[in-house]
C-alpha positions, 0 to 999 in steps of 0.5 A: 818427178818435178813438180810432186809434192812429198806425202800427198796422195793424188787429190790432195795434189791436184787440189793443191794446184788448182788453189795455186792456179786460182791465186794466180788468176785472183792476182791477174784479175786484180791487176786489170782493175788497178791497170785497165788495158790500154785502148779499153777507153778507145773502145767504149768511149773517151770518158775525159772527152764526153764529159766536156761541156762547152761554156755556151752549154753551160751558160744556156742552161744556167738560164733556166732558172725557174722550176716550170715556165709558160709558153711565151716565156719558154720562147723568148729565153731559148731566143735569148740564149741562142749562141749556134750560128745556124737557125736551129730547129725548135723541139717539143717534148712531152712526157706521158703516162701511159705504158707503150708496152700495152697497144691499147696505150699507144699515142699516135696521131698526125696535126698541120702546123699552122705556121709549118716547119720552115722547111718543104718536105720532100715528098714521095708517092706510090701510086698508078693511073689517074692518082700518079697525076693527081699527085704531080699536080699536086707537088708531089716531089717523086711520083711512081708505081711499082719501079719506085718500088724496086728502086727503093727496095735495091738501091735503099733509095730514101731521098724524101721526107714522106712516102704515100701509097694507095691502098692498091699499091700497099701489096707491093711497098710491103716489101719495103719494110725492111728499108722504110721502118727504121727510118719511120718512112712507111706508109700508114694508115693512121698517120694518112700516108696510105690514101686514095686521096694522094692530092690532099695528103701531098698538100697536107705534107707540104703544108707542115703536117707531122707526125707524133709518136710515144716511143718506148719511155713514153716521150713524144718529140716533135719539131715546131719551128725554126728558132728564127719564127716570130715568137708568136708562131712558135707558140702557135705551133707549140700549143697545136702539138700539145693540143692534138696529143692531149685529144689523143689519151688512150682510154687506157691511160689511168692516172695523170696523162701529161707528166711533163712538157719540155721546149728546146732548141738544137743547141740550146737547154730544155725549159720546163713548162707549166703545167697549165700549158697542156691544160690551156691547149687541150681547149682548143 
């Protein structure tokens, strides 16, 4: 029979062949790591392409040359090395030590900006009666009741930057998580977008209040500004945010709260502050 081997029983046989196919595969499997597919980069990314680094990047970032910087100073060399031609947004980062996986560790709050953000949020509101009013003349963008509700839910209508509701109406946006969730839209309690007071909320909104939140590495990001602001209302804003995060510590939290305070620009580096930046504006 083609294919037998003389003298060798039937097991002996298969185990001779399995061991031939075992090498054949071992071979195969070597030759894919000498000779990766064609298109697996494609696939998982351009490795050659996204280790590119523009000469501007790398020129901002060779500026920042000291360990930790105060706050003014932080300001005035993201200022210094802007190279976009648009106003870039002026971002805080701050890394804390807490542990997000525990509720009773979470950090999460709401401050005005005294300065806003250089930009009017688009807001909504879900409301009835008198409050659906009460919120137009206060300047809200999107006043409606239940057919805001069910435009947003069909048609995945998210044409604004703040979404408030009354607590009456919180029976019906609970259908909008789904929608509203991922895009940190939904009303809450906690951050005041669930509110009888659906004026002051909408004036607050408009005035340049926003959010703060410790996601899952336990980094806080929050815009303070245009990179066009005066210097001093950067820092202004700047040591609001960093003021109302230090009052947030969850009792929780053992060992050093803030671990690290970053400033960046859209298109500019990271500068590292000074530990006594926090220090000062939790003072405040």
């Amino acid at each position: 029979m083609s294919g037998e081997i003389p003298g060798l029983s039937s097991a002996l046989r298969f185990l001779y062949l399995f061991k031939c196919l075992l090498r054949q595969l071992n071979i195969a499997k070597a030759a894919g790591r000498r000779y990766p597919a064609k298109g697996l980069a494609e696939t998982v990314g351009d490795e050659g392409r996204m280790g590119k680094v523009s000469k501007n990047i790398v020129k901002a970032r060779a500026a920042v040359v000291k360990p930790a910087y105060a706050l003014s100073e932080a300001v005035d060399l993201l200022k210094q090395v802007k190279y976009a031609k648009f106003d870039e947004t002026v971002d805080l980062t701050m890394r804390l030590g807490v542990d997000t996986r525990h509720a009773d560790q979470m950090v999460r709050g709401t401050v005005v900006l005294p300065h806003g953000l250089g930009k009017t949020k688009t807001v909504a509101v879900i409301a009835s009666g008198d409050r659906q009013k009460e919120a137009t003349e206060a300047g809200a963008d999107f006043v409606g009741g239940e057919e805001m509700v069910e435009k947003i839910q069909k048609e995945n209508w998210t044409a604004f930057d703040a979404l408030i509701a009354t607590p009456d109406m919180m029976k019906v946006v609970g259908r909008l998580g789904k929608v509203l969730g991922p895009k940190g839209l939904m009303p809450n309690p906690k951050t005041g977008t669930v509110t009888m007071d659906v004026a002051a909320a909408v004036k607050e909104i408009k005035a340049g209040k926003v959010e703060f939140r410790a996601d899952k590495t336990s980094l806080v990001h929050v815009p303070v500004g245009k990179l066009s602001f005066d210097a001093q209302k950067l820092i202004d804003n700047a040591t609001t945010v960093i003021g109302a995060v230090v009052r947030h510590k969850p009792s929780a939290a053992k060992g050093k709260y803030i671990k690290g305070v970053y400033l960046s620009s859209s298109m500019g580096p990271g500068v590292p502050l000074d530990s006594a930046v926090a220090d000062a504006a939790g003072k405040h």
